[in-house]
N, C-alpha and C positions, 0 to 999 in steps of 0.2 A: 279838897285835900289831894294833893298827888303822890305823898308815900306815908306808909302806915311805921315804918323804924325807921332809924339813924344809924350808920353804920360810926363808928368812934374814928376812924381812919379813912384818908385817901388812896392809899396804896398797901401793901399785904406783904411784907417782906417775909421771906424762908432763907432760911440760912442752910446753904445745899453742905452735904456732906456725902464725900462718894461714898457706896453698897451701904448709907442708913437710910433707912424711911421719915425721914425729915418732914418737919409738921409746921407748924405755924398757928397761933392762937389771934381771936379778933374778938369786938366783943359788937351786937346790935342791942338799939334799944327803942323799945316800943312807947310811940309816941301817943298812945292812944291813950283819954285816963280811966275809963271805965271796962271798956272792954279790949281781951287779949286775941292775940296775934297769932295768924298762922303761918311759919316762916320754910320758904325753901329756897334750900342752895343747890347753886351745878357751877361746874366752870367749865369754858369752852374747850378743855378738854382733856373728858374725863377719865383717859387712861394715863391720863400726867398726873391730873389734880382731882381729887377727892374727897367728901365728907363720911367718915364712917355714921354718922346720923342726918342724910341731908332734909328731912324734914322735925318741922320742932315747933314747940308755942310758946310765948313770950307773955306774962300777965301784962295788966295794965301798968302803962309806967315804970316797966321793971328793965331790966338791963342782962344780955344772958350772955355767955360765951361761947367759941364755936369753934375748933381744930381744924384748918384744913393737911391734907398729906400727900406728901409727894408717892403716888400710888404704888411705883417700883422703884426699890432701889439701883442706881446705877454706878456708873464713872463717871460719867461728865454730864453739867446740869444742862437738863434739857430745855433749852432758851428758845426763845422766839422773839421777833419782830413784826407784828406790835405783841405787848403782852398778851399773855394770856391773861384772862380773867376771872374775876368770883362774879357770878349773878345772883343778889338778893332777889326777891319774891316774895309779896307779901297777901294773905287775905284776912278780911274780920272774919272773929270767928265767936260767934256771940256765946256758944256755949261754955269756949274755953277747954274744951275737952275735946280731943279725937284719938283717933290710933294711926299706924305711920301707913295702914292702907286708907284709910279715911284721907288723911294728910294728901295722899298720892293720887286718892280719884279726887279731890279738890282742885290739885294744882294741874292734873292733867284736861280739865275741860279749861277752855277759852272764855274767854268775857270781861266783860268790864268790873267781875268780884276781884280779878288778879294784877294788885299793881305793881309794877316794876321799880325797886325803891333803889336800888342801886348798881353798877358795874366799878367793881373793885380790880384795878391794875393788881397782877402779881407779879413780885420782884423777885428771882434768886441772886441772893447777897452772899457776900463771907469771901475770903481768904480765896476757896479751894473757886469758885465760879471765876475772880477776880483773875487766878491765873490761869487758868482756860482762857480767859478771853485776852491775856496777855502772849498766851502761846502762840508760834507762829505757824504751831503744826496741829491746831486745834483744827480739829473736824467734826463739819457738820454735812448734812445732807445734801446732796445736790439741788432741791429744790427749797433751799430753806435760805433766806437773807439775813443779817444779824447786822442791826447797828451798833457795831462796836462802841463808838461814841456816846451812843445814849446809853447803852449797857452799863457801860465800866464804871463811871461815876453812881450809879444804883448798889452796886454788887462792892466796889471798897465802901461804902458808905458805912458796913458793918465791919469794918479791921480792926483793929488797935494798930498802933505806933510800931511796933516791932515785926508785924504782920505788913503793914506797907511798905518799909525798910526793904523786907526781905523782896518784896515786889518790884520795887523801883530797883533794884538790881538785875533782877531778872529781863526787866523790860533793859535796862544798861546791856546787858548781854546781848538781847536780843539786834540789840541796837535801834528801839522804836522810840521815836525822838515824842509824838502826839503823847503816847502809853506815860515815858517820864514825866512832860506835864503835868499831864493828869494827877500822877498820884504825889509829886511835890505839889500840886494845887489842894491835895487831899490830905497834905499832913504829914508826909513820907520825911526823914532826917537825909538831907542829900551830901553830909557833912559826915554819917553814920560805917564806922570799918566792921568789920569781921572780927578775928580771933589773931586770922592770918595781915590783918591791916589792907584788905582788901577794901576796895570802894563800889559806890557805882559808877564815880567817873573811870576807875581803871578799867574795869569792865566795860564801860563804852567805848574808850580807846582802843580795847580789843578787838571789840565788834568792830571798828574801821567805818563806825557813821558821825558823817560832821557833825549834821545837826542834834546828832543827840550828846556830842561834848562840847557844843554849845548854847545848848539849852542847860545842860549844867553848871556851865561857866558863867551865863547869867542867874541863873539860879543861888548865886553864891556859894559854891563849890570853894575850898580851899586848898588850893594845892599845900603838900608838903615835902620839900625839896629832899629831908631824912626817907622817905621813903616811899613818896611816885616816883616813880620811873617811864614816865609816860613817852619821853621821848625815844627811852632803847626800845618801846614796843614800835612804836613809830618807825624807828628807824630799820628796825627787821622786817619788819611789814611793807618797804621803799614808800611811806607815804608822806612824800614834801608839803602834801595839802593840810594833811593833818598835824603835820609842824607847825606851818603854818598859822594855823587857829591856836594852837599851844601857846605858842610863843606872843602871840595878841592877845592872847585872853590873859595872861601872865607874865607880868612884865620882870618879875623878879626869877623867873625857871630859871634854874641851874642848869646850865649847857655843858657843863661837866663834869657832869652830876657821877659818880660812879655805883656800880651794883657791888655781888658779891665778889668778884674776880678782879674789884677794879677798874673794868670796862665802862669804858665814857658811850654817850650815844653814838661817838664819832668813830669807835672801837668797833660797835656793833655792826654799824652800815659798812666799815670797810671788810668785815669779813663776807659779809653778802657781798661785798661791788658796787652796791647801790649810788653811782657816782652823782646821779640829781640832791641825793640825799646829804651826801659830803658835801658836795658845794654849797648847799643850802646850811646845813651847820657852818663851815668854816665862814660863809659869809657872814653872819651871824653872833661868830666871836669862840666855836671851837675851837678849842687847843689840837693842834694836828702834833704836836711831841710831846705829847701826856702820855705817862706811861701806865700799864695795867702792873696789877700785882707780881707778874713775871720778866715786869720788864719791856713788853711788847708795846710799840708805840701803835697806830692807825695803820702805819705803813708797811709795818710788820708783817700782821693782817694780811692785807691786800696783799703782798707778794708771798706770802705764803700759799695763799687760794689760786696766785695766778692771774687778777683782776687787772689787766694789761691799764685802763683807763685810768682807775682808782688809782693809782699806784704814780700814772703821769701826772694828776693832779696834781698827789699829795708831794709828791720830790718839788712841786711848784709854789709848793705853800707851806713848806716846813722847814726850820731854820737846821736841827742836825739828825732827824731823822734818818735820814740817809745813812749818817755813821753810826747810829748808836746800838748798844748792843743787849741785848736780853739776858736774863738772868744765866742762861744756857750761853752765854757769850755770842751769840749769833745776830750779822746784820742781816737787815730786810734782803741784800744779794746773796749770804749762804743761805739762807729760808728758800728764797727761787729757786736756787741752785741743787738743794737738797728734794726739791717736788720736780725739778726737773721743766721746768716754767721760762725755755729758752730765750722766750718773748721778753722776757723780761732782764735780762743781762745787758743788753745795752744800756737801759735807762738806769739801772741801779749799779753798775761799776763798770762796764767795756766801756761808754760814752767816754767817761772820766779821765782812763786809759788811753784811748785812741787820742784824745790833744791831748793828754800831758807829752805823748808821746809825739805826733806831729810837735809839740811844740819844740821837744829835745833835740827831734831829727834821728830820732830810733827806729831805723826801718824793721829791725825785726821784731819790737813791739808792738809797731802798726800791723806787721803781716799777721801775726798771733791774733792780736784783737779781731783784726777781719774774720779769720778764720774761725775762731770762738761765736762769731758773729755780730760782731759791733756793727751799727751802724755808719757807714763810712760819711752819711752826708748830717748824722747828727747835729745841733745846733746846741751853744753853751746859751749863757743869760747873758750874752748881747745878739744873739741871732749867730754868731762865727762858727762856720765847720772846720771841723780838721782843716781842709786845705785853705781855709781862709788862715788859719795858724799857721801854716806852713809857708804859705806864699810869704807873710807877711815875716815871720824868719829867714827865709830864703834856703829855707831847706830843700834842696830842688831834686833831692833822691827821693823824699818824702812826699815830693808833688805826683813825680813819676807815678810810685806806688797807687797812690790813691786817687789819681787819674786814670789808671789802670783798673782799678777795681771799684769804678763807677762814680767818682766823686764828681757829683755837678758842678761847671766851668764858672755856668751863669749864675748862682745859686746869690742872693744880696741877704746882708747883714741888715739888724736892724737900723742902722743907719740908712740902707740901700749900698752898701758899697759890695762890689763883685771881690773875690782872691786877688785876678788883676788890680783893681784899683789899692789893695793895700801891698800888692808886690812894689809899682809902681811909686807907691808912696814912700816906700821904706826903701828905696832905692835899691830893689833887688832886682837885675835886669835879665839876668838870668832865667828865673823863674819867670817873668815876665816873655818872655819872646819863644819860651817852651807853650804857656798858657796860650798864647797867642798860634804859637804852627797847632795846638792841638783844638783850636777853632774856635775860641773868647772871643767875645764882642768886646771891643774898647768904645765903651760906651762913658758919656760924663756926664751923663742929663742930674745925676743925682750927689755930685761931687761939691762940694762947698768948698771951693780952695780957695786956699789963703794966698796962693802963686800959682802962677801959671808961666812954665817958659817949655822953652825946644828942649828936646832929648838928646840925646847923641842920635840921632836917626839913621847914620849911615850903617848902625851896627843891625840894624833891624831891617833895613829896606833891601837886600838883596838876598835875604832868607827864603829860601824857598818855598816857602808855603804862606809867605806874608803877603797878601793882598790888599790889606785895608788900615796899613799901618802907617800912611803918612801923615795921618793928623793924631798918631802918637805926642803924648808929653808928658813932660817927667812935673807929676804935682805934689807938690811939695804941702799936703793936707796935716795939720793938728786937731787927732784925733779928740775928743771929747769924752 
């Protein structure tokens, strides 16, 4: 015979409770049928675990129970790796009778009367261990190792439904993508809101970890368009990556989704600046002239903050942003203009100004603009600067100016064509042979013409500053 009891269980679960003296009940039973048993308990270690009776007798065939106690009450349950344990101990005891100093000089001599019937794992379970070992600021000893992994499934094993819930949030917050797992592998509702319609996918998106909103996302998370807002946290957060998984993981998200104020995610990023974050919605299929409940479009935003980049995007990708006006009556240029955002007056109405104006032949609205700060070598949406508008009018007081106040000669349109080449073409020769004393290359490498013949060349070739004009020619190009 190698053990005299049967211990009922493999393992000894306590269900920790911080500052209670937390207990645990087991039961052995003695296998013997005629004569009783003398039974003693320790665990390895006894200033944690405790028997307030660790010696006891067992009749024949009888069945007894046994308390073990967490010896102090604390705050956080004192874990280990590997478990601690309970040691059964067993001798015959033919009288059946002894006392617990009897019992104690029994168990204390050695020999082959003392058999070793069992070592029982102890587990601390429940709720309150479960989030300890979810914590990320949970502290243990310097010399102590804890497999969280083998822990944590031992200790939810005792939750209920509501108790996991509130876990698998916590671990969302934390952002521990393993911890999630676990405890939707353990029964957690990952579908489950608050009061406030909170989640624990929203709280993962908070947290800013991939992997644990998409361990959600395959977990069968349900987005709901009325009231995630995943991407305005994303979007204040600058994280494209995290869009990114959004937007894969759910193919039906609302990209224009609005909060309380009306603001789209696309609202949100342009008040940050966040320009990786706007490109990344607008390619995507934001509305860049959605308005918020004031009226305020994306661009609004961005010039209002100042966001020089955001702001050049969005004039590139919005159909009337640029003019529309807030409830307060205010375009995105009074917004810059009222923060004082000088940066930004070119792109939001000086631009606009300076070629309507080169295009009029208004030098004193070109001088103003300059002076306001327009940019003199700005480009419209074909690639034309002012003075490619000018040349190409023959506005040649207007070239002056803005030859004067830094306008590049060489500067090509997206076609490639230089001011020259649309002087040239529109038959202004005038402005053509100023461009030229003021040092243009007549260059044709990029010209597509539809003709080609001689100039009048004599009116060119004794100019004084004209060196490189004899293979001028007047092309007669149709623009596109």
């Amino acid at each position: 015979m190698d053990r005299l009891v049967k211990p009922e269980l493999e393992e000894l679960k306590l269900c920790f409770i911080r500052w209670q003296k937390c207990s645990s009940t087991f039961k052995l039973t003695n296998l013997m049928h005629t004569m009783s048993v003398a039974i003693s308990l320790s665990t390895t270690k006894p200033s944690v675990f405790s028997f307030s009776h660790p010696f006891s007798i067992i009749p024949p065939l009888s069945t007894a129970s046994f308390t073990l106690f967490l010896t102090h009450p604390c705050d956080q349950p004192p874990l280990s790796t590997p478990l601690d344990t309970v040691m059964v101990k067993s001798s015959m005891l033919p009288t059946g009778k002894a006392s617990q100093d009897d019992l104690r000089r029994l168990f204390s001599r050695i020999g082959k009367h003392i058999f070793k019937d069992a070592k029982i794992p102890i587990s601390l379970v429940g709720p309150q261990v479960a989030e300890f070992l979810l914590s990320p600021n949970s502290s243990v000893s310097s010399d102590t190792f804890l497999d969280v992994s083998s822990l944590l499934p031992k200790a939810l094993s005792s939750c209920g439904g509501c108790q996991l819930d509130s876990l698998l949030k916590s671990s969302a917050k934390n952002g521990n993508s393993h911890f999630i797992s676990a405890l939707i592998e353990a029964g957690a509702d990952v579908n489950r809101r608050d009061s406030d319609g909170e989640s624990a996918m929203s709280l993962a998106v908070k947290s800013g970890n991939l992997d644990s909103v998409q361990v959600l996302i395959e977990s069968g998370y349900t987005i709901d368009n009325s009231a995630d807002r995943f991407l305005h946290v994303a979007s204040a957060m600058d994280r494209v990556d995290l869009m990114e998984i959004l937007c894969l993981g759910y193919a039906d998200i609302d990209l224009n989704s609005i909060d309380s104020q009306g603001r789209t995610p696309l609202h949100i990023a342009s008040i940050h600046g966040h320009v990786e974050v706007i490109q990344f919605l607008v390619s995507v299929g934001s509305d860049t002239d959605m308005l918020d409940s004031q009226g305020w479009t994306p661009l609004h935003f961005a010039a209002h903050q100042g966001h020089f980049e955001a702001v050049d995007f969005l004039l590139n990708h919005s159909n009337f942003a640029k003019y529309a006006l807030t409830k307060q009556g205010k375009t995105a240029y009074e917004l810059a203009t009222d923060k004082g955002h000088s940066k930004l007056y070119d792109l939001l109405l000086l631009g606009d100004t300076l070629h309507r104006a080169a295009r009029k032949g208004d030098v004193s609205d070109i001088k103003k603009c300059i002076t306001e700060g327009a940019n003199v070598n700005g480009k419209d949406q074909n690639g034309w600067t002012p003075l490619h508008r000018a040349a190409f009018k023959g506005r040649i007081e207007v070239v002056k100016v803005l030859v004067k106040h830094g306008a590049k000669l060489d500067v090509v349109d997206d076609c490639g064509h230089t001011p020259l080449h649309l002087a040239i073409e529109a038959g202004q020769k005038n402005v053509a042979m100023y461009l030229i004393a003021q040092g243009t290359k007549a260059k044709f490498k990029s010209f597509k013409a539809k003709a080609v013949v001689p100039c009048d060349l004599e009116n060119f070739k004794n100019h004084p500053s004209h060196q490189h004009t004899a293979t001028l020619y007047h092309v007669k190009h149709e623009r596109t």
